[in-house]
Every structure is written in structure tokens, then in C-alpha cells.
BALOBA-1460 file (C-alpha; in Angstrom, 3 decimals):
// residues 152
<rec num="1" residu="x" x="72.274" y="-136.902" z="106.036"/>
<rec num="2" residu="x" x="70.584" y="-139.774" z="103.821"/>
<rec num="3" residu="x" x="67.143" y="-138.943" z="103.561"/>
<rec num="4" residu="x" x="66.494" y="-142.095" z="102.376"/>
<rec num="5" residu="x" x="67.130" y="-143.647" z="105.544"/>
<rec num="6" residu="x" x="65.919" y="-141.405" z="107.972"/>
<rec num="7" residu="x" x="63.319" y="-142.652" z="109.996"/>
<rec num="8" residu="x" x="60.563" y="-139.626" z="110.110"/>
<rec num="9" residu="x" x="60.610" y="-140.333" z="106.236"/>
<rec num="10" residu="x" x="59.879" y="-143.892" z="106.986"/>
<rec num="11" residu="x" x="56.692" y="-143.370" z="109.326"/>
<rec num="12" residu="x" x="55.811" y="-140.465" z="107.087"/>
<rec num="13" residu="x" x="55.891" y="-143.498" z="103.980"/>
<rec num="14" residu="x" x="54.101" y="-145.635" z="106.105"/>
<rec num="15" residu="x" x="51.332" y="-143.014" z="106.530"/>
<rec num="16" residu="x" x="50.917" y="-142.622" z="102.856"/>
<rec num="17" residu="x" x="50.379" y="-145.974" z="102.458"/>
<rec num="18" residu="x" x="47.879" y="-146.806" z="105.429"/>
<rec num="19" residu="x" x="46.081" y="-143.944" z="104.107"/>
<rec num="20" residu="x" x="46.112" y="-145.570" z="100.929"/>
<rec num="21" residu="x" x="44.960" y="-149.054" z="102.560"/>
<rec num="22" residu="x" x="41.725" y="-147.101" z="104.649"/>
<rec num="23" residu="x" x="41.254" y="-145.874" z="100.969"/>
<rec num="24" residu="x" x="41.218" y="-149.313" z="99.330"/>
<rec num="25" residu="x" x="39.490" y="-150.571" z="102.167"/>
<rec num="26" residu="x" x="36.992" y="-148.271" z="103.734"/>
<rec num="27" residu="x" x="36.687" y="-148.593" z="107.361"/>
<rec num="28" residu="x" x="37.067" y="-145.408" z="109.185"/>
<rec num="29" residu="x" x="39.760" y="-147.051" z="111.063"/>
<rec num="30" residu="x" x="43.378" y="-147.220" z="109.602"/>
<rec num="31" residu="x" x="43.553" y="-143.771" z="108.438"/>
<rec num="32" residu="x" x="43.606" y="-142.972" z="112.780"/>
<rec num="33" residu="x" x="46.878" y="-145.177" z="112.785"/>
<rec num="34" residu="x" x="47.869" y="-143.080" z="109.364"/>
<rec num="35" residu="x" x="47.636" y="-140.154" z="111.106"/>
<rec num="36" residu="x" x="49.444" y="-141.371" z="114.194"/>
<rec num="37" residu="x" x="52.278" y="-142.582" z="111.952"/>
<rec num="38" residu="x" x="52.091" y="-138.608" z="110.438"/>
<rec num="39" residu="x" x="52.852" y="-137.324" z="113.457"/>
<rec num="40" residu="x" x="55.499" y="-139.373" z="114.742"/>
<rec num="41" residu="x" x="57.488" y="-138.548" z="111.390"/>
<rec num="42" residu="x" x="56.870" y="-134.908" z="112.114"/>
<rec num="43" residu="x" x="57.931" y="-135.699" z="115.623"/>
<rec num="44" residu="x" x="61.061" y="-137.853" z="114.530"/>
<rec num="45" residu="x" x="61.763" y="-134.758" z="112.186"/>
<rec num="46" residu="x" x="61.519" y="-132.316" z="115.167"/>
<rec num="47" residu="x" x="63.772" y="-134.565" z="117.646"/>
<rec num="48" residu="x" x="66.472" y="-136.712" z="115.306"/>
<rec num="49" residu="x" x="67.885" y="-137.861" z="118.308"/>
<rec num="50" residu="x" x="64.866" y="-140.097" z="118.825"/>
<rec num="51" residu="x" x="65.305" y="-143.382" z="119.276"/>
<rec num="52" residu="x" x="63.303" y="-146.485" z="117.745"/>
<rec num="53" residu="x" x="62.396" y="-146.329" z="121.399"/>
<rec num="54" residu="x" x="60.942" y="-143.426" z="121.886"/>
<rec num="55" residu="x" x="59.474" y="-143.350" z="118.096"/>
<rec num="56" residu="x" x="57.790" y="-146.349" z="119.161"/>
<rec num="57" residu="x" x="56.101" y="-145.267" z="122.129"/>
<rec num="58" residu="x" x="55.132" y="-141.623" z="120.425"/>
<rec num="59" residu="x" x="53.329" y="-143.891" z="117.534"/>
<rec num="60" residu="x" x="51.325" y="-146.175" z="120.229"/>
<rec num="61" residu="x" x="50.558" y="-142.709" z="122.263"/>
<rec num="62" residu="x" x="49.220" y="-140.871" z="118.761"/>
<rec num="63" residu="x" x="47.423" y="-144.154" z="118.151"/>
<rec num="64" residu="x" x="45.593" y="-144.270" z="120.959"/>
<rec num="65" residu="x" x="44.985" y="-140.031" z="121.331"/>
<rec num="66" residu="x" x="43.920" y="-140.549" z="117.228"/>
<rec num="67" residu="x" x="41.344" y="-143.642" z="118.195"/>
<rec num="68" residu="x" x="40.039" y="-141.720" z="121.234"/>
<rec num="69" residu="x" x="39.046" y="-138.116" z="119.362"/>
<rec num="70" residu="x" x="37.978" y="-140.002" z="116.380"/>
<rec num="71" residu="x" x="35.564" y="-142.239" z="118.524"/>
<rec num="72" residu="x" x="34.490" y="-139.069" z="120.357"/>
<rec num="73" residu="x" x="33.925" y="-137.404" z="116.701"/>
<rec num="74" residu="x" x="31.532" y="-139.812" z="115.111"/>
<rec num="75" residu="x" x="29.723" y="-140.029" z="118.544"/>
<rec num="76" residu="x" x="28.943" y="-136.814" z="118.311"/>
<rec num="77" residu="x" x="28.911" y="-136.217" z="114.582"/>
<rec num="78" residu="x" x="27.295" y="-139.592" z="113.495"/>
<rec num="79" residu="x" x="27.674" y="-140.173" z="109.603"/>
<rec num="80" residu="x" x="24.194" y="-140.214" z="108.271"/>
<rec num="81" residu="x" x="23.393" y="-143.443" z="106.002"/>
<rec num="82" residu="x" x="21.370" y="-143.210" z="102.912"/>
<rec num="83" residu="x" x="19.626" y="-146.719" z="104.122"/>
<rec num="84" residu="x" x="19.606" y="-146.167" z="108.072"/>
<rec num="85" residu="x" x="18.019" y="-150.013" z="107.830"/>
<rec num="86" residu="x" x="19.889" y="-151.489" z="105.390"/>
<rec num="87" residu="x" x="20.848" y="-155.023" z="107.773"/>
<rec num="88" residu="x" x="17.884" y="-154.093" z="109.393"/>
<rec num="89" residu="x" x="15.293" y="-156.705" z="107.692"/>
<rec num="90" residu="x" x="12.234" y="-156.850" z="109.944"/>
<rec num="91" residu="x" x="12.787" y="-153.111" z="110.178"/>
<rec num="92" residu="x" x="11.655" y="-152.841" z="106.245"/>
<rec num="93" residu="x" x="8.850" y="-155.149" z="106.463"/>
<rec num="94" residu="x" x="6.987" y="-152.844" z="108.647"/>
<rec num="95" residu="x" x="3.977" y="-151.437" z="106.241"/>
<rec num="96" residu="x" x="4.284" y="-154.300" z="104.087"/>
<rec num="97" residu="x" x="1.000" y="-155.972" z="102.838"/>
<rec num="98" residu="x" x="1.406" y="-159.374" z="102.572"/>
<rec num="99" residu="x" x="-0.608" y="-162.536" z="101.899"/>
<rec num="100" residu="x" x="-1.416" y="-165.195" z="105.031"/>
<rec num="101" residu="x" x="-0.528" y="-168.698" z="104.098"/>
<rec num="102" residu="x" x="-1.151" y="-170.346" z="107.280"/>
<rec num="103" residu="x" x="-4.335" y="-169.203" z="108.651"/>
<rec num="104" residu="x" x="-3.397" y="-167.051" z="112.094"/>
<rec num="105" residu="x" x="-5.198" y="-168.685" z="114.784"/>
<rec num="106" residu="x" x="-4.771" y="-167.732" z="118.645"/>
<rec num="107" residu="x" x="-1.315" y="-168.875" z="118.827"/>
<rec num="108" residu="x" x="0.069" y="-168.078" z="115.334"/>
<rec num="109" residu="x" x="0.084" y="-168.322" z="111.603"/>
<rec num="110" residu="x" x="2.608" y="-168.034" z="108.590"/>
<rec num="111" residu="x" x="2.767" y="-165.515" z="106.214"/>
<rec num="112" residu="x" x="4.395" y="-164.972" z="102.584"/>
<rec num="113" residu="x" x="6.555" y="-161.843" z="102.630"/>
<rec num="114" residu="x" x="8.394" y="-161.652" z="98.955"/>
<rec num="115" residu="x" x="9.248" y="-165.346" z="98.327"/>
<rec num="116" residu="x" x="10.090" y="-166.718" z="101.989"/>
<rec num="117" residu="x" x="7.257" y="-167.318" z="104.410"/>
<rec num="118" residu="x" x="7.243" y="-166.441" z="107.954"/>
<rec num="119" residu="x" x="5.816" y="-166.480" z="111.232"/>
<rec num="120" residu="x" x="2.950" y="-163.762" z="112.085"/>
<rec num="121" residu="x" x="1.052" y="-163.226" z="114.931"/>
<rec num="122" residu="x" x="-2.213" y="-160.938" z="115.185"/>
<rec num="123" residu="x" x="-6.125" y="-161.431" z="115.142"/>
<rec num="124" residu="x" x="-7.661" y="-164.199" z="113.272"/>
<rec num="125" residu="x" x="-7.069" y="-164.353" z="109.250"/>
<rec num="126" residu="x" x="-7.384" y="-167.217" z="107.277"/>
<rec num="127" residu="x" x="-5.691" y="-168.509" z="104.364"/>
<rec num="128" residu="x" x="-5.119" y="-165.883" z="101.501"/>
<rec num="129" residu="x" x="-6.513" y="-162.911" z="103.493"/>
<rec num="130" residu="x" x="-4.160" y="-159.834" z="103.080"/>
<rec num="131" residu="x" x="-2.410" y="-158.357" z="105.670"/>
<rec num="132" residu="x" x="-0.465" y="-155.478" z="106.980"/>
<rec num="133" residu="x" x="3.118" y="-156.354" z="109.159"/>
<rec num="134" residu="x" x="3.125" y="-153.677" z="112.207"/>
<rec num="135" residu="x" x="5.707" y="-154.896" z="113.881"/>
<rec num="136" residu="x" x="7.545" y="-157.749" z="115.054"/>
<rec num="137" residu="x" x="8.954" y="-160.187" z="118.388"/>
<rec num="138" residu="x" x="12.220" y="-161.217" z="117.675"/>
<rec num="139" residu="x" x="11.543" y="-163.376" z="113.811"/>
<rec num="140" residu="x" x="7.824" y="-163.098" z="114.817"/>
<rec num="141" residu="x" x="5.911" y="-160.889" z="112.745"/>
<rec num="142" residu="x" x="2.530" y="-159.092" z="113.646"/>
<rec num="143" residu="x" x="0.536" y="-157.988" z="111.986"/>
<rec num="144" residu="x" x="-3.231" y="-156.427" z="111.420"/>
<rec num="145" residu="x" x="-5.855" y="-156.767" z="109.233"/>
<rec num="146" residu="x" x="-6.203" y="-154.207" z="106.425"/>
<rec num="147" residu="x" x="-9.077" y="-151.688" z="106.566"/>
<rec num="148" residu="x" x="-12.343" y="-152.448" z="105.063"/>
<rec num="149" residu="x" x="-13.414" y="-149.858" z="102.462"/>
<rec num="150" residu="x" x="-17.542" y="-148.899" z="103.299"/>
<rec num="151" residu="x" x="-19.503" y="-150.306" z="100.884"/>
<rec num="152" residu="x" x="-22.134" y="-147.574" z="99.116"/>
């Protein structure tokens, strides 16, 4: 037999090298159709009398069993992030002091946060009085005035 040309050494090739791709290109998503490609080389190796067929169907069948118990795995074993709110940008505002620019009247105001304005909502402040973002509605920030320190 030519090893060369037997097809569980093929998918088993083509394993190595999706693995290699979900290496070069981190997704947590290729390396489930890397290991369904594994097995149906291990299963062409077990049954040589597989058809393309049949070797066909066993890869979409370990595709879809690898997708499924890898889904079900980072459910529940989430990967933790060093920067949980990393594309979260109103999210890092929050506690922020920043300067008003517009004064914030009863509807709303601007203020500067790092070198973009934007809109804030919250009690009266005028012009130049310093702030603290709490939270926000949608792109609309709000925010609160800071504390006053007691005067001795």
C-alpha cells in the first residue's frame, strides 16, 4: 500500500494544517474542523474500505459533534479576558471625571471626555465645572456632580 496516497493520511495532513491555520489565525474555531478531520483519518485508518462517501459524511458528522461540545465547553468554561471591556467604551468611562463644555441644562449638555466631546445628562453644571460620568443611555452620558470638600 502507498502511504502516500492513502486517504486517512490525507485528512490526517489536512488536520495539521488547519491546526496550523487556527494557530496563525486565532479564532477558537478551525481547530474544531482540525479535529474533525483527525478523526476521520483515524476512522479512514480503522475502515480502508471507506469510501470518499462515507469519509465525507464521517468529517461533516465530527464537524458538527466537534462545534457542538466545543460551544457547550466555553459556555460553561468561559475564557476569562484580561480587559472584560475592552470594545466596551462607555463601559470605561464610568468613574471618569471630566470637564462640562456645554453647560447641562434640563434637557442636556456636552462634555469633554479625553479629546472628543459628548453628550451628558444630569443636574445643572455650567461651563468648566467638573464632573463625574455614572452611567450612560445609549451615547448619552450621565453624570453627577463631584463632592464638595467642607470648608474649615
Amino acid at each position: 500500500m502507498d502511504w502516500l496516497q492513502h486517504p486517512a493520511l490525507l485528512w490526517l495532513i489536512g488536520a495539521v494544517l488547519l491546526g496550523i491555520v487556527e494557530l496563525a489565525v486565532p479564532g477558537v474555531y478551525i481547530v474544531f474542523f482540525a479535529i474533525a478531520a483527525a478523526l476521520t483519518g483515524l476512522l479512514a485508518l480503522l475502515l480502508p474500505d471507506l469510501g470518499l462517501a462515507g469519509q465525507l459524511v464521517g468529517f461533516a458528522a465530527w464537524s458538527v459533534a466537534a462545534v457542538l461540545i466545543g460551544k457547550r465547553w466555553y459556555h460553561d468554561f468561559p475564557v476569562a479576558s484580561a480587559d472584560p471591556m475592552l470594545n466596551d467604551r462607555i463601559a470605561r468611562m464610568i468613574g471618569q471625571v471630566v470637564t462640562v463644555v456645554e453647560p447641562i441644562d434640563e434637557n442636556a449638555g456636552r462634555v469633554r471626555v479625553g479629546d472628543g466631546e459628548w453628550p451628558a445628562r444630569g443636574p445643572l453644571a455650567a461651563a468648566g465645572t467638573r464632573v463625574r460620568i455614572t452611567g450612560a443611555d445609549g451615547t448619552m452620558l450621565r453624570v453627577e456632580p463631584l463632592p464638595t470638600l467642607p470648608q474649615n
